[in-house]
N, C-alpha and C positions, 0 to 999 in steps of 0.2 A: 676556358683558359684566358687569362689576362696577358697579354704580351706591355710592357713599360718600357719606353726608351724615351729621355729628352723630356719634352713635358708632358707627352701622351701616352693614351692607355688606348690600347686595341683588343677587344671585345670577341671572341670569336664565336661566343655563344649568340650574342645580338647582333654580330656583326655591323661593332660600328668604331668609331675612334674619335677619342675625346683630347683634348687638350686644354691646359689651366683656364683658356680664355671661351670654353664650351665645347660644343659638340661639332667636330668638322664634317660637311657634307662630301661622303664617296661613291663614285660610282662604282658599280661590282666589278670591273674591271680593276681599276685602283685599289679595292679591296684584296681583289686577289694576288696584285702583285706586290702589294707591302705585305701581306701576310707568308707569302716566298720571300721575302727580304728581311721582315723581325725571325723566321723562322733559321735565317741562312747569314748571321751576323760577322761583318767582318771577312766574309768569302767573294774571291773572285767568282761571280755569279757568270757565264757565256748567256749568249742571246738565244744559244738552241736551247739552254735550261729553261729560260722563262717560256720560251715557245714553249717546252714540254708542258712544264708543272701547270702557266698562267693560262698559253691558249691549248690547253690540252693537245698539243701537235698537231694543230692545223696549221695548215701552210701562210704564214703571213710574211711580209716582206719587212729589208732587216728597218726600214722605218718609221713600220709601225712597232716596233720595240721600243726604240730611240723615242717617236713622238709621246707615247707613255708614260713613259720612266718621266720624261719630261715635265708633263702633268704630274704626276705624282707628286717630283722635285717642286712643282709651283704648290701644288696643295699644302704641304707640308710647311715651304715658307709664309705661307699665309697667315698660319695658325701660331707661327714658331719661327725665328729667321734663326740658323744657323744650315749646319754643312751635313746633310743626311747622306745622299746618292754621289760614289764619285763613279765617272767613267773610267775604265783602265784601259788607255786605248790600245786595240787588237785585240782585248781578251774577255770586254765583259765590263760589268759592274760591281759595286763593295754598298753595301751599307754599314754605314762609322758607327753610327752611336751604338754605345752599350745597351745591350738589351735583357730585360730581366722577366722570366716569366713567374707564375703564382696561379692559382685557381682563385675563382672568380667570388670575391667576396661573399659571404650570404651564401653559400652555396649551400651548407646543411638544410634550410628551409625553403630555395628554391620549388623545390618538389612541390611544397603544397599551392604554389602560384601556378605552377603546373599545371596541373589537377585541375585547380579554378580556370581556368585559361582554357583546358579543353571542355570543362563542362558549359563554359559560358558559349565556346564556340559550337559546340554540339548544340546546344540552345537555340544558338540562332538560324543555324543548317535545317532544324525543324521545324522553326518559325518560318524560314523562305519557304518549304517546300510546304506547308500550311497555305501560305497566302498562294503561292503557286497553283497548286490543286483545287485552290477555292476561289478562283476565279478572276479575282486580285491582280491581273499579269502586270510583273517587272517586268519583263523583258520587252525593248524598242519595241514599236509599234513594228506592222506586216511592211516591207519594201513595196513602194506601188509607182509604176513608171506613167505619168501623165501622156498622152499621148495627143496635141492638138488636132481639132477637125482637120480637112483639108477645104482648102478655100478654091474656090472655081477660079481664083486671080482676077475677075469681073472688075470688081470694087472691095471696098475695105467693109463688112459687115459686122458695124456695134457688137451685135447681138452674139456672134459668132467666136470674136475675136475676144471680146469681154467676157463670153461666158466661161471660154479656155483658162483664161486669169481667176476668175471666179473660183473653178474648180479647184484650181491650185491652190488657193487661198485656202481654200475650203478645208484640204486635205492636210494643211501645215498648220495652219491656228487654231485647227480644231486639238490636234493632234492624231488623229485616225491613223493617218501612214507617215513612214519615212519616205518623203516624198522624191521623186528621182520626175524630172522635167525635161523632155524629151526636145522643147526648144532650146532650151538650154546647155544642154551637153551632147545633143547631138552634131558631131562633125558633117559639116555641109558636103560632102564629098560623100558620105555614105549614103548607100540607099538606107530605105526604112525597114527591111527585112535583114539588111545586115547588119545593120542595128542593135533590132532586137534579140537578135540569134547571140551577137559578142554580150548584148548583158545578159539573157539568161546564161551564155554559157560562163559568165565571173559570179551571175548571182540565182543561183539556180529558184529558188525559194520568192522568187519579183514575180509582182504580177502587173497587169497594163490596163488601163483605164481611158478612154476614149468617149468624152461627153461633144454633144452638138448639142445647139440651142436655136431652134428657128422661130419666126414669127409668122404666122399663116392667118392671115386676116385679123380676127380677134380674139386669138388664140392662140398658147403660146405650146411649142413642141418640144421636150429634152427628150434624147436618143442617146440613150447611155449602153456602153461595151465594156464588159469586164471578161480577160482573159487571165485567169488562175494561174498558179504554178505546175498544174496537172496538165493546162491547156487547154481544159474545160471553157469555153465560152459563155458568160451570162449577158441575157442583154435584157433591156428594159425602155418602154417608151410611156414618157408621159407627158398626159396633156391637160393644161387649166386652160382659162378664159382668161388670166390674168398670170405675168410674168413674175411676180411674188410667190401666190403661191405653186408654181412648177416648180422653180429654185427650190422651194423649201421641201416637197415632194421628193426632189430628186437628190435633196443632200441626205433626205431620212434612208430612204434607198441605199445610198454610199453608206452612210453609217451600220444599216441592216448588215448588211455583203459583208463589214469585215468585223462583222460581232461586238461595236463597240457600244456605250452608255452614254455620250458625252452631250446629248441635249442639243446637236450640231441646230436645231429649229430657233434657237433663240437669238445664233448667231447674225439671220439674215432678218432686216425688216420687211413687216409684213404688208405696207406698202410699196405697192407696184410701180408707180411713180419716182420713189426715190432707188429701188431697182435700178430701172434704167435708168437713171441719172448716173448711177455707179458705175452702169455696164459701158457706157456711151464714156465715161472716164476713164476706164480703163484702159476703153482700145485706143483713146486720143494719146495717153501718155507710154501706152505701146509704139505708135507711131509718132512720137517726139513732139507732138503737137501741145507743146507743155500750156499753153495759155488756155488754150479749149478745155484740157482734161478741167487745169483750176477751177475753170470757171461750175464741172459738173460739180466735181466735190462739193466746193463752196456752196453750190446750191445744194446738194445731199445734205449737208450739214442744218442750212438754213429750216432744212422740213425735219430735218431727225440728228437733232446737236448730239444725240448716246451713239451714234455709227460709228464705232469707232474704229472699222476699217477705213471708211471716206474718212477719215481724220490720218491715220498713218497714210495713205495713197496721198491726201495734200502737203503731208510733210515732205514726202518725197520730192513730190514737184515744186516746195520751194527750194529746200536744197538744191536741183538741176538748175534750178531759174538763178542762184548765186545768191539766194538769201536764207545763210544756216541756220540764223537767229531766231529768224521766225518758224523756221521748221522743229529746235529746239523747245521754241514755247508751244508748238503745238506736240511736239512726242513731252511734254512739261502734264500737261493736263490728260495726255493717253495715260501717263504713269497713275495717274489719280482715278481715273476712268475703269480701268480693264482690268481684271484677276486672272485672267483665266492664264496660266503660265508656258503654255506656245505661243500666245499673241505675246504675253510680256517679252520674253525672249527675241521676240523681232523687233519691237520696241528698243530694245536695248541695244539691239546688234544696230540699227541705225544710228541710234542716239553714236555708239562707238566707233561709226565711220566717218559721219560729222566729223566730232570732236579728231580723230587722228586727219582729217584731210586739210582743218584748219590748223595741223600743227600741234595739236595738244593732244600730244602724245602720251604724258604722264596720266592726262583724267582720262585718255581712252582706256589704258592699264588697267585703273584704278575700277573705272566700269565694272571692265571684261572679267575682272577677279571679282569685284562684288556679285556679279549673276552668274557666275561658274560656283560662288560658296552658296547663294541662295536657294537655287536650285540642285543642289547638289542630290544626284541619286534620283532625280527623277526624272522617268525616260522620254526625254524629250531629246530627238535625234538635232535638232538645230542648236544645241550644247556646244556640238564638235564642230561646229562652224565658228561659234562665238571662241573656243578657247584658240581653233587656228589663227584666227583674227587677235588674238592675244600674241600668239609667236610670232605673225607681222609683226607686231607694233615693238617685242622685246625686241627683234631685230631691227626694227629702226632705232629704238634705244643704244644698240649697241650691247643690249643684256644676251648673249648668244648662250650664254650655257640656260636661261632660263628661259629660251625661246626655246630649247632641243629640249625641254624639259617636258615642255605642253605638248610639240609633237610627238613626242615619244607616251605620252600620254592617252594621245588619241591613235596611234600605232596600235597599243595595245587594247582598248578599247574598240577600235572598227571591224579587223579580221579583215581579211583579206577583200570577200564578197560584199561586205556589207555595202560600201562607199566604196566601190574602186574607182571613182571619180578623184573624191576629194583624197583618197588614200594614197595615189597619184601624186595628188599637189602633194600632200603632207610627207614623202619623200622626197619629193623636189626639193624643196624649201630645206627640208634640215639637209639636204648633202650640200645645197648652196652655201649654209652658216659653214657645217662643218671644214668646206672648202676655202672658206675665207678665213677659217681658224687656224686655217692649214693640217689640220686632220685630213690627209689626203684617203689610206685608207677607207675611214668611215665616210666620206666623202662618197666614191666611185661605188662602196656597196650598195648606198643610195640612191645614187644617180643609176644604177645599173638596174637594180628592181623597180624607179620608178619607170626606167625605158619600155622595160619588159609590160608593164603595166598599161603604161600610155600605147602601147604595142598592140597589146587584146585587146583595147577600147575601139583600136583603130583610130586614136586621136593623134594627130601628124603633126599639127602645132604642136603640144606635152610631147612627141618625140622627138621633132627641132628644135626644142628650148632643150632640153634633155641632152640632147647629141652636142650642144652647143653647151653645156655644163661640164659634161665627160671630156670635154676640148681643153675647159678654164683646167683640171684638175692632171689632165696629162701636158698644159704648154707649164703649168706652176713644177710638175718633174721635170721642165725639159724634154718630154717626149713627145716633139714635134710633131715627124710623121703619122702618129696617131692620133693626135688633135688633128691634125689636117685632114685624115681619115674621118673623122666624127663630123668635121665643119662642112666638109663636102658633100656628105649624106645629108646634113640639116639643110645647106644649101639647096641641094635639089628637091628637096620635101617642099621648101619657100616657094622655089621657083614655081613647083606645080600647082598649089595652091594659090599663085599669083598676088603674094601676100607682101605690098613694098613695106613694111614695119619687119616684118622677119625675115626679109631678105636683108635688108639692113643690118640688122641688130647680127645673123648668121656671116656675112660677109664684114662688117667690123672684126669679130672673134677671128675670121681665116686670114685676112691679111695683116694683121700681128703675126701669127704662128708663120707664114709666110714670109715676113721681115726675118722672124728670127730664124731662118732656112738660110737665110740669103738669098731670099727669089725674090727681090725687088721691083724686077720688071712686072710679074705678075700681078704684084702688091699693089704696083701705082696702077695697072688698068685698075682691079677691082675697088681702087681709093676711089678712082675716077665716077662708074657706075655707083659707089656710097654717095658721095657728094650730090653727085643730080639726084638719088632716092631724097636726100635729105632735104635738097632746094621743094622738089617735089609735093612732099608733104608735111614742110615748112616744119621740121625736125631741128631745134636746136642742138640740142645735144646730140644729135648723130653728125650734124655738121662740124661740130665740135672734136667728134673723133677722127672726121676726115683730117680735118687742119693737121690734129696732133698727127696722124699717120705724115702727114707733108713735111713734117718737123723732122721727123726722128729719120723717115728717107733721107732727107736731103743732108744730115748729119750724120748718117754712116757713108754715103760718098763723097764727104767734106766739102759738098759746097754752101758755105758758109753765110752768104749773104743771102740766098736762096731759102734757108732756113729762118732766117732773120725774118724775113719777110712772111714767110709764114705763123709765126710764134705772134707775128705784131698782130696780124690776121684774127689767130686764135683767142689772146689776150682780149681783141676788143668786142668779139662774140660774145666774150666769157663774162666779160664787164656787162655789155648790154643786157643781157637775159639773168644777169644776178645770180649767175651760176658759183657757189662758193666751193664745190668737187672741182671744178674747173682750172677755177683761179688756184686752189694747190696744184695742178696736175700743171699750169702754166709754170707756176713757181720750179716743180722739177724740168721741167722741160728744160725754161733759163737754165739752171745748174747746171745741164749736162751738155749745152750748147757749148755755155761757158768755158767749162774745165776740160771740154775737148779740144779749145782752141790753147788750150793752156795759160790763160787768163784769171785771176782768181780777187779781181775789183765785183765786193759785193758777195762776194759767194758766202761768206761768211754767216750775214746778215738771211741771208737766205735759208742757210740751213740752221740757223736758231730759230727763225718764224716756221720753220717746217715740222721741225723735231716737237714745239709746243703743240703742233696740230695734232701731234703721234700724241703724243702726252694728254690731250685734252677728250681725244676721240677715241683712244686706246687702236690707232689702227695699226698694230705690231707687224704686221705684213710689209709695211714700209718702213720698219726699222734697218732691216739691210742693206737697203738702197739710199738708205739718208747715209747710215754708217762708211758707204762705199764712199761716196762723198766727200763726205768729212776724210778718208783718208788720204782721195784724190786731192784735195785742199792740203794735208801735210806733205805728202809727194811734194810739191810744187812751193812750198813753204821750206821744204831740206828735211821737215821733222820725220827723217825716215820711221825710227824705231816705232814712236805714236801710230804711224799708220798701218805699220806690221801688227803691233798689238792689237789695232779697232780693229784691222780686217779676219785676226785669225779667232775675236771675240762673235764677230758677225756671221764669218763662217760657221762657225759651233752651233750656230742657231739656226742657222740654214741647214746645216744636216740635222736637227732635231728637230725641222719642223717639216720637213722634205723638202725643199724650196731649191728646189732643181736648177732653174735660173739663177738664183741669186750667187747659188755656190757656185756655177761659173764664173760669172762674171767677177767675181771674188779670186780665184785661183787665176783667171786671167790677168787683174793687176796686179796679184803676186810674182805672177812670173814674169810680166815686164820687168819690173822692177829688180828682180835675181836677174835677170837677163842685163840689165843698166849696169847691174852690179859685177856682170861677169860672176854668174854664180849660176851656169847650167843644170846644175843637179838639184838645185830646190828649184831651181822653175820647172824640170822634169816632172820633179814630185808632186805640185802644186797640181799639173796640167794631168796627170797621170788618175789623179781622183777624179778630175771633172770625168772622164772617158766613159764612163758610165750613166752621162746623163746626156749623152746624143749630141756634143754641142755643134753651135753649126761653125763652118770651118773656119771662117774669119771671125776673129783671129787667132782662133785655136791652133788650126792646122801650120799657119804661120807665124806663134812663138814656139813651136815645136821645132819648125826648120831652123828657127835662131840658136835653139837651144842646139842642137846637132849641131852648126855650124861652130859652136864655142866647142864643141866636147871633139872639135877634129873630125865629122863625120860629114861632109860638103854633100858625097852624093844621097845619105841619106835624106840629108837636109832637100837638098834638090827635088828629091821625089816628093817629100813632103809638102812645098813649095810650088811644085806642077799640081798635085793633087788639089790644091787651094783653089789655083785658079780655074780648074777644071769643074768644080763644085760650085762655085760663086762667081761668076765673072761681074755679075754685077756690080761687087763689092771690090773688083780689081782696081787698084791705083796706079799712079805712077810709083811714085813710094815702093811698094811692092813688084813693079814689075823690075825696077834696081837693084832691090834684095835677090831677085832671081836672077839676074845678069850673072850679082856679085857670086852666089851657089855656083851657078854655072862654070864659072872661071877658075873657080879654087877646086871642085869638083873634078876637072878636065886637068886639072894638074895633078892633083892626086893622083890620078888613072895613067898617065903620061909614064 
């Protein structure tokens, strides 16, 4: 069936939608609920219909309807600007345009593409299971968990410590295994039995690998441990007269054990000499000893210019050393060098972190997409590393739907066991985007399965960055208490770890959500313990956060010059360290110093250089706090009506995009303003919506009592008024304590 309305055609057999200017990209979501909306033309559509039809009646909340529909309404003008989706509000939704269906052109001869289509794909289903059965394995390499020696802590042992690195290498360039590196992802806190116990029991099918490498006079020793998925034990000990050929020895060994063909022998030279020159570079640039390592490389190279691992290990250490240029010309000549396409892919994956660390972002992109189309289909597990490095760098771009694009790519590619590491990050990161997209929803699903994950790993970091995500996505509802909740659990995970970067980074997130409680007192200790973290470990931008926390404090207790002094503070941090997030974040700060003293020299200027930054960077997140602004500026200008229209424009977007905060703060200057106006029933109203996003009581609780006090109702007013001060004392003013005199007084007469 063709569905036509407007200048598109919706497809239901391909399920796709086209419009005059091509083909529009939908997610199955979107799909489903325009195909409920061409189906249901011109009807008031309720939000419990599409929950039914679109989420098959799963329980979603009424926001993720609203942020949807929202998306869709964006989709659609993208393709097409006119008027698709109206809200009816309290009842639902309409779709306008005329819709006209028809069967799907060509349809008589469909059938025979049919046919073709299955027999082509029956083809190739016998083609896989051919190359399957005959030996030919597509599927990833075997999971193999690296397991370092243990070192007696004596001294640092070359031999030891290099050949640990060695093996890894071994087992990633070669491609043998999907390597999983027990230095590396193991949490310092675990033992090594509990360890290994959380991955088998996420990856049942892993098995462990445990190489030593000693030197016994003239004589070199490898002591290799392979424990199986059965838990079978293999072990092997072998011994040369010279450190070449053991290595090589014992990488045929490794190759034996997991059934594979890949010639791992030609990988290593078969000089012993330039051997250790390798192994003695590895441990030095293990141990940050970046001038020593260079110097073995460089000399590796000089006896054997084809090694073109000692050539990627020197690229490394120039980049650390601060010179990318030269690490590019030498991953320049790797590229010309080396075929074998595990090693290319780490090649590339460095060439890609260069280029995005010096900024060039666009040719890291352009990379990461060249070696994901190159390689494409073939099973090399360090793919899914290079493409989540691609949904980095989209997200630094600001491309978020094509950063969710790649993780959702490698979502469905890992499965849950495969990578519960990176599978981990790779929900972290999209519930992050999704969060900033304000898809709160898709967000928390995110964040909640990466917790659970980071959980089983037993990794407490990924569950304090985590708890401290689930914080960002309930203070963006306004659901304080449970960000506080989430911040406080991250907090103590920091603390026990003894980790001052994540205690910082957990303690910034708790004392916002804490300002906006009204617990201020608490706020300024925990400001207080940030600042010294930040002097500490010479943290600009966390010192940066303190300042701004010293701002926005000392401006909800209006002391004024206090504030001043702080922003002068923050602005010349912001300046010195060339922070340009900052320098906008100073720029609002001004504004809201400003328009709180009721001053409006320059504000103007300010929120045109702001609104271009929204404009130039797409951060729509900040559209309703500029918009607030701009109203606060016609307030104060007389231009009532303008600023009734911005705010009830900015509201609108606030509730479809859940933006919990913003719609407060929103319905808060509405009902000042109906309140100025002597208009208690739309400030009722206004105040009456917010109620459902927890707000904190100043000055909620107390335009409530104003509004009472207008409608003739003192003592209710009054209670409302006591209850303020009882929740916030912080936030109590003189000002306020007046307002409750004046309750008091007209209250006592009433009653009288």
């Amino acid at each position: 069936m063709i569905y036509r309305f407007s200048d598109f055609e919706l497809d239901t057999e391909r399920r796709t939608l086209t419009a005059s200017s091509g083909q529009v990209s939908l997610t199955r979501q979107a799909y489903d609920l325009l195909l409920y909306f061409v189906g249901n033309p011109n009807a008031v559509i309720s939000k419990d219909a599409l929950i039914e039809h679109v989420w098959s009646g799963r329980i979603v909340a009424d926001n993720t309807v609203d942020q949807s529909v929202s998306k869709l309404r964006r989709i659609l003008n993208q393709a097409s600007k006119s008027e698709y989706i109206e809200s009816v509000y309290g009842q639902g939704f309409k779709f306008l345009p005329r819709v006209e269906t028809g069967p799907k052109k060509g349809k008589a001869s469909s059938w025979r593409w049919s046919i073709a289509f299955a027999l082509l794909l029956g083809i190739s289903a016998i083609w896989v299971a051919y190359r399957d059965n005959s030996g030919e394995a597509l599927a990833h390499p075997p999971v193999v968990m690296l397991i370092p020696a243990k070192s007696d802590g004596s001294e640092v042992d070359w031999a030891e410590t290099g050949g640990n690195i060695f093996f890894r290498q071994l087992l990633q360039y070669s491609n043998i295994a999907e390597l999983r590196d027990a230095e590396d992802s193991k949490p310092g806190h675990l033992a090594d039995d509990d360890f290994l116990q959380r991955q088998w029991a996420l990856t049942p099918e892993m098995q462990v690998i445990t190489p030593t490498i000693e030197q016994r006079g003239n004589e070199t020793v490898v002591n290799l441990s392979l424990v199986d998925a059965a838990q079978n034990v293999h072990k092997e000990t072998i011994t040369a007269t010279d450190l070449a050929t053991a290595l090589r020895r014992a990488s045929l060994w490794v190759e034996q054990r997991f059934d594979t063909a890949n010639d791992v022998e030609r990988l290593i030279p078969d000089d012993s000499y330039v051997v250790e020159l390798y192994l003695r570079g590895l441990s030095s640039l293990a141990q940050g000893q970046l001038d020593k390592a260079e110097n073995f490389f460089e000399l590796c190279l000089a006896e054997n210019p084809g090694f073109v691992w000692a050539r990627l290990e020197l690229a490394k250490v120039k980049d650390r050393q601060g010179a990318p240029d030269q690490a590019l010309a030498l991953l320049d000549t790797l590229e010309q060098l080396s075929s074998d396409p595990a090693f290319a892919v780490a090649v590339h994956s460095l060439r890609g972190y260069i280029l995005d660390t010096k900024g060039e972002h666009l040719a890291a992109r352009d990379l990461y997409l060249k070696v994901l189309e190159t390689y494409q289909g073939q099973p090399i597990p360090a793919l899914n590393d290079v493409r989540f490095n691609l949904a980095l760098t989209y997200a630094t771009l600001a491309e978020s739907g094509q950063a969710l694009q790649q993780l959702s790519l490698i979502e469905r590619s890992l499965k849950r066991h495969s990578d519960p590491e990176l599978m981990a990050d790779v929900l972290h990161l999209a519930g992050r985007i999704e969060q900033t997209n304000g898809s709160n929803e898709q967000a928390r699903i995110k964040a909640e399965t990466a917790l659970s994950l980071f959980e089983d790993l037993g990794d407490l970091l990924g569950a304090a960055k985590t708890h401290s995500l689930l914080a960002r996505i309930a203070n963006h509802e306004a659901r304080y208490d449970e960000a506080i909740h989430h911040l406080e659990t991250g907090l103590a995970i920091t603390r026990k770890l003894n980790f001052p970067l994540g205690i910082g980074a957990t303690l910034n997130e708790l004392i916002y959500a804490l300002m906006a409680q009204g617990k201020h007192d608490r706020a300024w200790e925990l400001n207080q313990e940030l600042e010294q973290i930040a002097l500490d470990i010479d943290y600009t931008a966390m010192l940066l956060a303190s300042k701004q926390f010293s701002v926005d404090m000392a401006r909800a207790q209006q002391r004024w010059e206090t504030a001043e002094v702080y922003l002068q503070q923050h602005l010349e941090l912001a300046q010195a360290s060339s922070n340009g997030r900052a320098l906008i974040a100073n720029r609002l700060l001004t504004l809201d110093l400003t328009l709180d003293q009721g001053k409006v020299d320059g504000v103007a200027e300010l929120i045109t250089s702001l609104q271009a930054h929204i404009d130039q960077e797409a951060e729509v997140r900040l559209q309703p706090r500029i918009d607030q602004h701009q109203a606060r500026l016609y307030f104060l200008q007389g231009n009532d009506e303008q600023a009734i229209a911005l705010l009830q424009s900015a509201r609108q977007q606030a509730r479809e995009t859940g933006d919990g905060e913003s719609l407060i703060n929103i319905n808060n200057l509405l009902a000042e303003h109906f309140l100025e106006q002597e208009q208690p029933d739309k400030a009722m109203a206004a105040l009456t919506e917010s109620a459902a996003h927890d707000p904190v009581a100043q000055p909620y609780l107390m335009l409530k009592a104003w509004a009472q006090m207008q409608m003739g109702k003192p003592v209710e007013a009054l209670e409302l008024a006591n209850q303020c001060k009882q929740k916030v004392p912080d936030l109590w003013t003189r000002e306020d304590e007046a307002r409750l005199s004046e309750m008091a007084i007209a209250a006592r007469a009433q009653s009288q």
